[in-house]
MIBALUM-308703 format. One record per residue: residue number from 1; x, y negated, z of N, C-alpha, C, O in turn. Coordinates in pm, 1 decimal. Atoms other than C-alpha are relative to their C-alpha. Example, Ala and Ser with C-alpha at 12.3 -4.5 7.8 and 13.67 -1.06 7.14 Angstrom:
BEGIN
<pos = 1 | n_east = 89.0 | n_north = 119.0 | n_up = 0.0 | ca_east = 1230.0 | ca_north = 450.0 | ca_up = 780.0 | c_east = 90.0 | c_north = -120.0 | c_up = 0.0 | o_east = 193.6 | o_north = -118.1 | o_up = 66.5> $
<pos = 2 | n_east = -82.0 | n_north = 119.0 | n_up = -6.0 | ca_east = 1367.0 | ca_north = 106.0 | ca_up = 714.0 | c_east = -77.0 | c_north = -109.0 | c_up = 73.0 | o_east = -26.1 | o_north = -219.8 | o_up = 89.9> $
This chain:
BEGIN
<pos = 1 | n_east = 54.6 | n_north = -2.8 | n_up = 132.6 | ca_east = -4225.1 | ca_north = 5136.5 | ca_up = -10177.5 | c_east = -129.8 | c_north = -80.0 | c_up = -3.8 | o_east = -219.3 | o_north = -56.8 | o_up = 77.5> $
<pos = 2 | n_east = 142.7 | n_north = 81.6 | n_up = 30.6 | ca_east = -4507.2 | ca_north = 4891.7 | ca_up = -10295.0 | c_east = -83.8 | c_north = 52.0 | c_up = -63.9 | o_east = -61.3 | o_north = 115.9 | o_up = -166.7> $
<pos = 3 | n_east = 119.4 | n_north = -44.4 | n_up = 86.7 | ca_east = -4834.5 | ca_north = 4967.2 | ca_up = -10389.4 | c_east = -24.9 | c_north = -32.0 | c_up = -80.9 | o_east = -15.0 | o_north = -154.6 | o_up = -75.4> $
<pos = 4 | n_east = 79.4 | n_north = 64.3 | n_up = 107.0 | ca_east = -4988.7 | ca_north = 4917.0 | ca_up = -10717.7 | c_east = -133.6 | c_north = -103.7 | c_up = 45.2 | o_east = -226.7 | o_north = -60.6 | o_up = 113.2> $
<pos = 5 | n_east = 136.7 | n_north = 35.4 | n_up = -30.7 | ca_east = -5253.1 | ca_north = 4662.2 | ca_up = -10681.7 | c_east = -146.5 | c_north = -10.9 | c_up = -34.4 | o_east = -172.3 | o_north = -44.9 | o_up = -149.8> $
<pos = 6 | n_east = 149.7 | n_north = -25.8 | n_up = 0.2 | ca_east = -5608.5 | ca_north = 4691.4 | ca_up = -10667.0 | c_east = -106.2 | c_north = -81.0 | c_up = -47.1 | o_east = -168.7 | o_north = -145.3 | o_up = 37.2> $
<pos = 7 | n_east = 141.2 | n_north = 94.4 | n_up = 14.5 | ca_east = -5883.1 | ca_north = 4508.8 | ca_up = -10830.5 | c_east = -114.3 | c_north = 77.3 | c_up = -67.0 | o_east = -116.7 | o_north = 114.8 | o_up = -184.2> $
<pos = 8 | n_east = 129.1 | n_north = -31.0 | n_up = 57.5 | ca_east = -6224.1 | ca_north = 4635.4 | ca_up = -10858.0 | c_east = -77.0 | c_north = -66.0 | c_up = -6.3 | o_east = -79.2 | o_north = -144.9 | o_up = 88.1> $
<pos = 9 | n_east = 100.4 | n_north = 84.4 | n_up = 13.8 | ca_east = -6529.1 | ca_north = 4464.5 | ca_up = -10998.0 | c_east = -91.7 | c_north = 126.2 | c_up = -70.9 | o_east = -76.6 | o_north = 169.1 | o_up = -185.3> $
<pos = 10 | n_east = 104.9 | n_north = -53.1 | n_up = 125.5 | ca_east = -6819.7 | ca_north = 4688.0 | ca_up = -11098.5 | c_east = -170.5 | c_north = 6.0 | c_up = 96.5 | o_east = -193.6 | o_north = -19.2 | o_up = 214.7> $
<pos = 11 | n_east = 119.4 | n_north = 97.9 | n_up = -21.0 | ca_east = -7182.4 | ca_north = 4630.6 | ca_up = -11068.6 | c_east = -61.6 | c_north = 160.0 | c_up = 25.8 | o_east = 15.6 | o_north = 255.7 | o_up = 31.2> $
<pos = 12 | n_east = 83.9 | n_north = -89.0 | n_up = -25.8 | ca_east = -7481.0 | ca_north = 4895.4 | ca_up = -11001.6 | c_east = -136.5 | c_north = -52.0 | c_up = -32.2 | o_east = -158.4 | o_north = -170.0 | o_up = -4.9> $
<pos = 13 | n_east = 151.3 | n_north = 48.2 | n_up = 29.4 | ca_east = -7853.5 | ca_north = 4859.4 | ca_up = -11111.8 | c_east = -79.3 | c_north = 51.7 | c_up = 128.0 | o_east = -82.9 | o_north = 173.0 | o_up = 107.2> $
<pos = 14 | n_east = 82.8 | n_north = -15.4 | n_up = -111.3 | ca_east = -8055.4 | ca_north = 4912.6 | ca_up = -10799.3 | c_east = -155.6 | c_north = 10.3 | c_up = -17.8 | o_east = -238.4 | o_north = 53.1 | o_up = 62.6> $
<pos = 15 | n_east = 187.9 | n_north = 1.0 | n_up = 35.3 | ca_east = -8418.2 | ca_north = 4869.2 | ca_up = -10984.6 | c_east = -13.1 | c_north = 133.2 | c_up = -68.4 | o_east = -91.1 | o_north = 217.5 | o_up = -24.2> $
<pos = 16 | n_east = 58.5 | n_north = -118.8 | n_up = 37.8 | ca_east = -8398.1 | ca_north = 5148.0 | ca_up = -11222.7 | c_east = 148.3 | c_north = 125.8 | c_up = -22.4 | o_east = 143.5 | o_north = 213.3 | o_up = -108.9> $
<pos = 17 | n_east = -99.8 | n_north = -130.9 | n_up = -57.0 | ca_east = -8051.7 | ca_north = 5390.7 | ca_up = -11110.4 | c_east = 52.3 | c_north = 21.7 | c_up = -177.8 | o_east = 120.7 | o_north = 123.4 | o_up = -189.8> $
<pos = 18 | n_east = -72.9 | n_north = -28.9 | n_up = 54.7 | ca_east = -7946.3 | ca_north = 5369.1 | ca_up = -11467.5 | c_east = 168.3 | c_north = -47.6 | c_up = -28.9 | o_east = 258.7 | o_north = 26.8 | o_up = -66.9> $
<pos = 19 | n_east = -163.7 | n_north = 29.9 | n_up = -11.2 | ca_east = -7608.0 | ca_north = 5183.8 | ca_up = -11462.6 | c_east = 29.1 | c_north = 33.3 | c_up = 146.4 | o_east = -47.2 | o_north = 39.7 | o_up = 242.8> $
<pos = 20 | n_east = -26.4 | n_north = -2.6 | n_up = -141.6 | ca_east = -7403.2 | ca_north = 5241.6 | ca_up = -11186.6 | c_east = 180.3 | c_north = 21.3 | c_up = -42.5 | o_east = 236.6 | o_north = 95.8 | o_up = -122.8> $
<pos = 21 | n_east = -157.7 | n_north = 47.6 | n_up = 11.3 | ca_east = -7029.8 | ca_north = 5143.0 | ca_up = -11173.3 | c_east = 23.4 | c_north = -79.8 | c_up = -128.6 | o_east = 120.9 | o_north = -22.0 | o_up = -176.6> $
<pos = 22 | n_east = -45.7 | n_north = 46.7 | n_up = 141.7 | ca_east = -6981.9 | ca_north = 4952.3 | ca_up = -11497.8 | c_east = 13.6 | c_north = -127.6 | c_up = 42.7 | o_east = -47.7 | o_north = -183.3 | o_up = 133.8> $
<pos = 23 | n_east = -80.6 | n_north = 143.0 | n_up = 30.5 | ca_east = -6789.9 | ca_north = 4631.7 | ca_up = -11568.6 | c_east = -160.0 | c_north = -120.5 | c_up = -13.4 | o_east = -275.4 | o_north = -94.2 | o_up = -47.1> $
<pos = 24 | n_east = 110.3 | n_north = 120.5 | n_up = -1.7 | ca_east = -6999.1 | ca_north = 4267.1 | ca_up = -11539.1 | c_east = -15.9 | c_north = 23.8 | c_up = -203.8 | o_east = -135.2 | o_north = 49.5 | o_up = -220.3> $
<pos = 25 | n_east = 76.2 | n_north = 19.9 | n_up = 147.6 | ca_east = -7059.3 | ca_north = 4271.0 | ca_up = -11953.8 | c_east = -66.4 | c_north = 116.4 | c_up = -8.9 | o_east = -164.2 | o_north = 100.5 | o_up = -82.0> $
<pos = 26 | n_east = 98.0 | n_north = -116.2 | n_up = -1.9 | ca_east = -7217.3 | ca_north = 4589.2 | ca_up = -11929.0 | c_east = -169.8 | c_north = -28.2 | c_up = 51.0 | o_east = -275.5 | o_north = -33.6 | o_up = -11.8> $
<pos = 27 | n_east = 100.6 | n_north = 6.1 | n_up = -45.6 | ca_east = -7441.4 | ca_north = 4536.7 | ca_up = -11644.5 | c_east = -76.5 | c_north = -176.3 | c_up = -116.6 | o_east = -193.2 | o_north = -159.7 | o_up = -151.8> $
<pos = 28 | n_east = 44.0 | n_north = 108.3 | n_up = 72.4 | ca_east = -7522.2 | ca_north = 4166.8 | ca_up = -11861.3 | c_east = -109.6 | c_north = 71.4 | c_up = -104.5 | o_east = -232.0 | o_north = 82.3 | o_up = -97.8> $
<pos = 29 | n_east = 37.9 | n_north = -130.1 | n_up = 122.4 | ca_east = -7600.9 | ca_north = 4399.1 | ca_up = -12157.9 | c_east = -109.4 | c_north = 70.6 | c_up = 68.3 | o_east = -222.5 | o_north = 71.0 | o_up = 19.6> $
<pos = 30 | n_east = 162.0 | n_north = -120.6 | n_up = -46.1 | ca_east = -7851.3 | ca_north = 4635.5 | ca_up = -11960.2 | c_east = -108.9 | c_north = -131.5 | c_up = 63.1 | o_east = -220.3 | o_north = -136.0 | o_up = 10.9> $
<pos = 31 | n_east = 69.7 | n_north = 71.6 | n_up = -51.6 | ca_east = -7997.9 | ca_north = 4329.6 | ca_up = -11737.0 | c_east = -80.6 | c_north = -80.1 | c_up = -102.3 | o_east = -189.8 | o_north = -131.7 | o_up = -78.6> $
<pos = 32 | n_east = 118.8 | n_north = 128.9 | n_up = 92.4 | ca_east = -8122.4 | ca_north = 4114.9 | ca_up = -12064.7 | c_east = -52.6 | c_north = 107.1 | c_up = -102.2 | o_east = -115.1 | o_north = 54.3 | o_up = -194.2> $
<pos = 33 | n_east = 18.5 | n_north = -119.6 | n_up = 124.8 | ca_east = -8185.4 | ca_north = 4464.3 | ca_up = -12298.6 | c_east = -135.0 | c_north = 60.6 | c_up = 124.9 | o_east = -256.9 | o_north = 47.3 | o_up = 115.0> $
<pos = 34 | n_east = 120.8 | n_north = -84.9 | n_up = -63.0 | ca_east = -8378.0 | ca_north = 4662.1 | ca_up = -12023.7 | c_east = -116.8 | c_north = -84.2 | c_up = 53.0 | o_east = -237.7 | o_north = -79.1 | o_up = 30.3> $
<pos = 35 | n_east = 127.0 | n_north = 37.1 | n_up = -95.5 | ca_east = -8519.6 | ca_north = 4433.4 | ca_up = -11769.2 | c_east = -35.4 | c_north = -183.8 | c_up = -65.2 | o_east = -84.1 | o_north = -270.1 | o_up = 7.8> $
<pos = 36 | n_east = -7.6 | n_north = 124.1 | n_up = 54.6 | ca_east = -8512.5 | ca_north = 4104.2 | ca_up = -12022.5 | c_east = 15.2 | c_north = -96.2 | c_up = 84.5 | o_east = -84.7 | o_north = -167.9 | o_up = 90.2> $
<pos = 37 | n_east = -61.7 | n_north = 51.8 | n_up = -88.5 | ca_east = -8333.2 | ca_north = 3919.1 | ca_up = -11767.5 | c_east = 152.8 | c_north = -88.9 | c_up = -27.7 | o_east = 255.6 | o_north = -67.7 | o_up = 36.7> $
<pos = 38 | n_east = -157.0 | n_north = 66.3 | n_up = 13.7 | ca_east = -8037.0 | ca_north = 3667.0 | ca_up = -11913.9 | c_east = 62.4 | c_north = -37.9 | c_up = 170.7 | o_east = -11.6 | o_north = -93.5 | o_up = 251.8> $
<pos = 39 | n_east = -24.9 | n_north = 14.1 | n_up = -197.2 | ca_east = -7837.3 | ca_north = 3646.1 | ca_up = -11518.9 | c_east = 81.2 | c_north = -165.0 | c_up = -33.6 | o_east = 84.9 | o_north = -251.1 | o_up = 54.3> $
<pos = 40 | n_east = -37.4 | n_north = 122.2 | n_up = 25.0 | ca_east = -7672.2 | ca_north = 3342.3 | ca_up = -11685.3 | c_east = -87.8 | c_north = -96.9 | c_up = 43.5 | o_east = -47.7 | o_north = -182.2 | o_up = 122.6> $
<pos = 41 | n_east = 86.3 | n_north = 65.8 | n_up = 55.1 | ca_east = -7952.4 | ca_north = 3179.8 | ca_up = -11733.9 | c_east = -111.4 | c_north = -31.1 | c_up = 117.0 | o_east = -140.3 | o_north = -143.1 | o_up = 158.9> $
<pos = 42 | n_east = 141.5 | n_north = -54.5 | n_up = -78.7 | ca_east = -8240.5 | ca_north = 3282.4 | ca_up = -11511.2 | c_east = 67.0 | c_north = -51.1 | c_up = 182.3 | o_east = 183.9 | o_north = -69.2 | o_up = 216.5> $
<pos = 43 | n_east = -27.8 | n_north = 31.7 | n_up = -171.5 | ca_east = -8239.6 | ca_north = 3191.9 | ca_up = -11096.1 | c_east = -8.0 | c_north = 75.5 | c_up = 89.5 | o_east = -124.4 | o_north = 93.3 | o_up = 125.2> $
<pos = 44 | n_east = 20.2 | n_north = -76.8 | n_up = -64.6 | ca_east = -8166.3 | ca_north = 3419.3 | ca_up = -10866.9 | c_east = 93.5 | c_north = -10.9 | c_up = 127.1 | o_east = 182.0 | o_north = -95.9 | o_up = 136.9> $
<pos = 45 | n_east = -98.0 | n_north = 18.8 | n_up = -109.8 | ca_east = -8011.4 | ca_north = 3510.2 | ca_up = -10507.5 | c_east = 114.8 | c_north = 77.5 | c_up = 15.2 | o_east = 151.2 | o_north = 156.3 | o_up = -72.1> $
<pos = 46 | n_east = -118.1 | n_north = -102.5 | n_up = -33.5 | ca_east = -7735.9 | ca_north = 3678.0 | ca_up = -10383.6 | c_east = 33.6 | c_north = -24.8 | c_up = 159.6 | o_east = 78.4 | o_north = -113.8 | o_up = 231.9> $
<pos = 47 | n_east = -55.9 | n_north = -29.6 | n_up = -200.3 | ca_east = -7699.7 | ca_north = 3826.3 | ca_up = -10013.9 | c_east = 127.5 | c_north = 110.2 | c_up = -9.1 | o_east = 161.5 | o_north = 194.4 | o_up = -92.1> $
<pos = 48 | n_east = -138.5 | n_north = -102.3 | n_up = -15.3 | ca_east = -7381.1 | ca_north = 3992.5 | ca_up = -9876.2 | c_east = -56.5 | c_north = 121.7 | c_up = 82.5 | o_east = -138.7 | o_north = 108.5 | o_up = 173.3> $
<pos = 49 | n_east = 58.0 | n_north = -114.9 | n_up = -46.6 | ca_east = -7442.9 | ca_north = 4347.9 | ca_up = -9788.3 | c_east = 114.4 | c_north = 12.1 | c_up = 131.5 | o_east = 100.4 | o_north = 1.5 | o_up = 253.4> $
<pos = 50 | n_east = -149.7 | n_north = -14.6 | n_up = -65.8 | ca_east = -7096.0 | ca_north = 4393.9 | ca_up = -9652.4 | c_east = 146.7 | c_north = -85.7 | c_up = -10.7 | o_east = 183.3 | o_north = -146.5 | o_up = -111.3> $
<pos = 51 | n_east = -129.8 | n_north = 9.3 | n_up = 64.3 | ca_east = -6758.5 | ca_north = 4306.9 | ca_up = -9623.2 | c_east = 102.4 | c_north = 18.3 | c_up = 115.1 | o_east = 110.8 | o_north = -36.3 | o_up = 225.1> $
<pos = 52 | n_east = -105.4 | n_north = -39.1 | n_up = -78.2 | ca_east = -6464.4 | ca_north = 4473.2 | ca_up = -9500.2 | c_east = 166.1 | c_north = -42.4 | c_up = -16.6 | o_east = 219.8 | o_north = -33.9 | o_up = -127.0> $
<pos = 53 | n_east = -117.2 | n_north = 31.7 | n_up = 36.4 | ca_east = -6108.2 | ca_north = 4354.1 | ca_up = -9435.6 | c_east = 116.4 | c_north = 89.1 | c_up = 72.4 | o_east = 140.1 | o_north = 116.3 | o_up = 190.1> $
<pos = 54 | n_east = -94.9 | n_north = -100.7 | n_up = -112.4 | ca_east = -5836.4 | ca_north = 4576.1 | ca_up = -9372.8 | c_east = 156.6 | c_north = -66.0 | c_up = -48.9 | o_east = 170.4 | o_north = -161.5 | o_up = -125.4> $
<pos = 55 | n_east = -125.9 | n_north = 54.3 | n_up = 2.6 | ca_east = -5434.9 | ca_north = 4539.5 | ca_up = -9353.9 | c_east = 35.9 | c_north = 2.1 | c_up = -136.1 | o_east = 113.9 | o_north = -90.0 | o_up = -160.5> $
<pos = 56 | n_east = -68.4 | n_north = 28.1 | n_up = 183.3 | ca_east = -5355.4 | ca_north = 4578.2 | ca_up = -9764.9 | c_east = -140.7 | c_north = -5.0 | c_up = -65.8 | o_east = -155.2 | o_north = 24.2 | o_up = -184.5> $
<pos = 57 | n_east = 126.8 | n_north = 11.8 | n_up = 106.4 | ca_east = -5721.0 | ca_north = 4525.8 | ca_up = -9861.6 | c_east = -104.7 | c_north = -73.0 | c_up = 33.8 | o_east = -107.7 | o_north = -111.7 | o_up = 150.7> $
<pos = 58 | n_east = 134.7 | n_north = 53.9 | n_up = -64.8 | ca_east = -6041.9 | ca_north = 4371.2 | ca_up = -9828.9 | c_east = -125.7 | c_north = 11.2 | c_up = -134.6 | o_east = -104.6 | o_north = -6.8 | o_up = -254.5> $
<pos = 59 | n_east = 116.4 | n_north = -33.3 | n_up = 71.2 | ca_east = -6400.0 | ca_north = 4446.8 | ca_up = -9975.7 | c_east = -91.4 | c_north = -46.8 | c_up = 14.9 | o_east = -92.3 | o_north = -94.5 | o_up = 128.3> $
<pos = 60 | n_east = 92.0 | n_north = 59.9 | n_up = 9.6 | ca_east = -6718.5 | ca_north = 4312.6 | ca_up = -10047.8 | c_east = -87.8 | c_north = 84.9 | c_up = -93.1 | o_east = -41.6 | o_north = 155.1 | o_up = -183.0> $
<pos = 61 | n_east = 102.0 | n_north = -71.6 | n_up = 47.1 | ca_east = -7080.0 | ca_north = 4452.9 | ca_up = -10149.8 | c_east = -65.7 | c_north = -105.1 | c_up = 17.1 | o_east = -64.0 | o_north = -175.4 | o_up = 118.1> $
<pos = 62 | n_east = 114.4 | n_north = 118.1 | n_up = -32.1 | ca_east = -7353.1 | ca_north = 4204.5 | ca_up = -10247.9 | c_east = -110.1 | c_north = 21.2 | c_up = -62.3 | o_east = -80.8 | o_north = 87.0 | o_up = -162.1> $
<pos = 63 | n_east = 115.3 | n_north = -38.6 | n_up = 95.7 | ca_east = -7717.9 | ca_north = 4240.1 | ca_up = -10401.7 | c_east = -4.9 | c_north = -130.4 | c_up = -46.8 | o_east = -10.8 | o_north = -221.0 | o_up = 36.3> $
<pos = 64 | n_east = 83.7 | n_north = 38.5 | n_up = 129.5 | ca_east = -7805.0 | ca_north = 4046.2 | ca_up = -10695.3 | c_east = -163.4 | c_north = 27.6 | c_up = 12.9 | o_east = -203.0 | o_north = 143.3 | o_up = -1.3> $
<pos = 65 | n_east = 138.9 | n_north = 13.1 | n_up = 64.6 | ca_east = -8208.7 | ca_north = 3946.3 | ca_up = -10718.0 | c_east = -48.7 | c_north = -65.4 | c_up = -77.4 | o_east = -17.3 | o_north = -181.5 | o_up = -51.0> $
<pos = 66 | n_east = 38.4 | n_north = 91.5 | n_up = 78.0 | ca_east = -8382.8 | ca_north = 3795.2 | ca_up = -10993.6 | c_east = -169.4 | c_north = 81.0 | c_up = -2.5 | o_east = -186.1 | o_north = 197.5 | o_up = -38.8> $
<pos = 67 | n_east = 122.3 | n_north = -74.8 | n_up = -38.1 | ca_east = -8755.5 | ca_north = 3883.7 | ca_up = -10924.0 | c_east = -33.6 | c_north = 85.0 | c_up = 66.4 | o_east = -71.7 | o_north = 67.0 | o_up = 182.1> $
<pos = 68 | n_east = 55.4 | n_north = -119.2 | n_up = -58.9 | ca_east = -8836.3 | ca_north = 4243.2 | ca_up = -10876.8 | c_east = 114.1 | c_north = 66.5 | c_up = -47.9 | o_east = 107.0 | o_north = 189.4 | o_up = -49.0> $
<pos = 69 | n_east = -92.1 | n_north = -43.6 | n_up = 71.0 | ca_east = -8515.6 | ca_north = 4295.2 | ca_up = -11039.7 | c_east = 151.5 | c_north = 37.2 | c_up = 81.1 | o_east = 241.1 | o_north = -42.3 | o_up = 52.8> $
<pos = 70 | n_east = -170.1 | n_north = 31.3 | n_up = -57.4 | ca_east = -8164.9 | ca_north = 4385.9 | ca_up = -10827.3 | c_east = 83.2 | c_north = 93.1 | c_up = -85.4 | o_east = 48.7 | o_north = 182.4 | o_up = -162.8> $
<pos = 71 | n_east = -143.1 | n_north = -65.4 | n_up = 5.9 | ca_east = -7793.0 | ca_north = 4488.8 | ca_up = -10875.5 | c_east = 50.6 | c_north = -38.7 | c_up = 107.4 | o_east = 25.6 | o_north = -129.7 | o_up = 186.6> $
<pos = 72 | n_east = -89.7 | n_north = 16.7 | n_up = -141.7 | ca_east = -7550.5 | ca_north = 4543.3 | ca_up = -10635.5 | c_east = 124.9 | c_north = -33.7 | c_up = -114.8 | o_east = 125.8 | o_north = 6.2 | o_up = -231.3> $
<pos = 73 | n_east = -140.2 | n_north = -0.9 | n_up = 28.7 | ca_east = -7168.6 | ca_north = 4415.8 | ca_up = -10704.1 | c_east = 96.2 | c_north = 17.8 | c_up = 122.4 | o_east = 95.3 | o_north = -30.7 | o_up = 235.5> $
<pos = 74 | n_east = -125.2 | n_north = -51.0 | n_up = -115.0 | ca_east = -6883.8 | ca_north = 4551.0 | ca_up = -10515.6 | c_east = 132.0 | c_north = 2.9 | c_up = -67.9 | o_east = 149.6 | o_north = 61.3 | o_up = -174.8> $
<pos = 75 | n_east = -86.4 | n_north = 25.4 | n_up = 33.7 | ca_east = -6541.9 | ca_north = 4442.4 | ca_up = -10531.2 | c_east = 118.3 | c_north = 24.3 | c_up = 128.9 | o_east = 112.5 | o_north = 21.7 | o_up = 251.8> $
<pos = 76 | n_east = -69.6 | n_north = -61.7 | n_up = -88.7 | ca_east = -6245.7 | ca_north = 4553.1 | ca_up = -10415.8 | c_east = 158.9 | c_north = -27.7 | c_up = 2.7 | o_east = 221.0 | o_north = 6.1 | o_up = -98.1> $
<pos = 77 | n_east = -147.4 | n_north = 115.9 | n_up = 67.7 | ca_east = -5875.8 | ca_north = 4357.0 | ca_up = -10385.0 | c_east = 125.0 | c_north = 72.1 | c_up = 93.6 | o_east = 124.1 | o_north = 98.2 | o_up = 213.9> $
<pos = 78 | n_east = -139.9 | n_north = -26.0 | n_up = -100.9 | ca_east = -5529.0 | ca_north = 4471.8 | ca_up = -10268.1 | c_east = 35.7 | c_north = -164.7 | c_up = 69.1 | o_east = 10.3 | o_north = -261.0 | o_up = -3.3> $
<pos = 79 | n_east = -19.5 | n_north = 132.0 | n_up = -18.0 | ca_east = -5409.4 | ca_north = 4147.7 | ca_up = -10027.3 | c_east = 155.1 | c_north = -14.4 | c_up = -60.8 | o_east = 219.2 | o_north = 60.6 | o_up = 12.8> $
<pos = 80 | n_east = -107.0 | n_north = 37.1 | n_up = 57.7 | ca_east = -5084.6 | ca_north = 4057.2 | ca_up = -10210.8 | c_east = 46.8 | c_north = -168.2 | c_up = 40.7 | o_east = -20.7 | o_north = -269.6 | o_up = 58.6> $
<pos = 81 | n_east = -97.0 | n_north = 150.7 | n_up = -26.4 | ca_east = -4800.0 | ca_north = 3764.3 | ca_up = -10139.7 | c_east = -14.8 | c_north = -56.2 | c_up = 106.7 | o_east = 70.9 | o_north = -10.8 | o_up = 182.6> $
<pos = 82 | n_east = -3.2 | n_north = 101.7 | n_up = -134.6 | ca_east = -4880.3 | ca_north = 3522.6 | ca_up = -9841.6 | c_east = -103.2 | c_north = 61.2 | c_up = 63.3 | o_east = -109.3 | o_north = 77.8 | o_up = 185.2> $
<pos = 83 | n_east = 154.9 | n_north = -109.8 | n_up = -90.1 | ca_east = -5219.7 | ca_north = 3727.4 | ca_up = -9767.5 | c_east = 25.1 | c_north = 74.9 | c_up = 40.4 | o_east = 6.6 | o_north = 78.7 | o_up = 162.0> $
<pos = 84 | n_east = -51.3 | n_north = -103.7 | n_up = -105.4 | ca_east = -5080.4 | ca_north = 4027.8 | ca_up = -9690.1 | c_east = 116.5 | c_north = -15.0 | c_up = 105.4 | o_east = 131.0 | o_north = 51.5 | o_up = 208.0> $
<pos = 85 | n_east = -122.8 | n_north = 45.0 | n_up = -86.1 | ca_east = -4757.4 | ca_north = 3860.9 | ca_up = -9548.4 | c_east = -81.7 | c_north = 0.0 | c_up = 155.4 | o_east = -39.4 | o_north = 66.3 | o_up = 250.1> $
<pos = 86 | n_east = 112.4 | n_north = 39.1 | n_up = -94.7 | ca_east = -5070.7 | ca_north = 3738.5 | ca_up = -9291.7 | c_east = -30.2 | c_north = 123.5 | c_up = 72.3 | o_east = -20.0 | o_north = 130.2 | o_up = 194.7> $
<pos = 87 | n_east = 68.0 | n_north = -125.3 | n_up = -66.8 | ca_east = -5203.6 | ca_north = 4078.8 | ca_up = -9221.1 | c_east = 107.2 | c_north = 120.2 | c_up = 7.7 | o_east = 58.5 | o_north = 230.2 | o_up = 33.6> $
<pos = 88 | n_east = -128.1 | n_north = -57.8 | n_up = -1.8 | ca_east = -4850.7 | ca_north = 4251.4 | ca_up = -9227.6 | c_east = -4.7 | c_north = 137.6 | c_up = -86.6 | o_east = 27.2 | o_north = 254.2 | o_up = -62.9> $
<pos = 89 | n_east = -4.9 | n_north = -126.0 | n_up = 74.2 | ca_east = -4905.2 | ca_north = 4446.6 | ca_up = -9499.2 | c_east = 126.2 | c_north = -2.9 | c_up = -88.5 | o_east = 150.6 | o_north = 105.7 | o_up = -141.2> $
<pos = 90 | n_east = -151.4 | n_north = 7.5 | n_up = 69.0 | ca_east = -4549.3 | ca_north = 4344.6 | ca_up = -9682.1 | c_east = 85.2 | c_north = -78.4 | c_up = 105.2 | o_east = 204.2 | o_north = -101.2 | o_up = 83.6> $
């Protein structure tokens, strides 16, 4: 039986703990409303916290900085078709 597959994308505010899991237009929405921060727009870095790969999945955690300002994004993928063929997950 095949798994349903997996895609997560959701973001976290790390400066002031009020978002935490919500979709990229959200965190957009709090980053230029709270901390007046367009992420479009504005220059910032991005380091990888983590990233894990397993036989039907693989994950990633990264911080977002723009000043004094972070988010974390963490994403999360079932490997499907020739990728998992690779890691013998089908």
């Amino acid at each position: 039986m095949r798994k349903k597959p997996v895609h997560l994308r959701e973001f976290s505010c790390v400066t002031c703990k009020q978002e935490v899991g919500v979709p990229l237009d959200t965190m957009k929405h709090h980053m230029a409303n709270i901390h007046k921060i367009d992420i479009a727009k504005e220059k910032g870095s991005r380091q990888m916290n983590i990233h894990l790969d397993g036989t039907d999945f693989y994950e990633s955690t990264f911080t977002w900085t723009f000043g004094e300002v972070s988010f974390t994004e963490h994403t999360r993928d079932s490997r499907t078709g020739e990728n998992a063929a690779l890691w013998g997950a089908e």
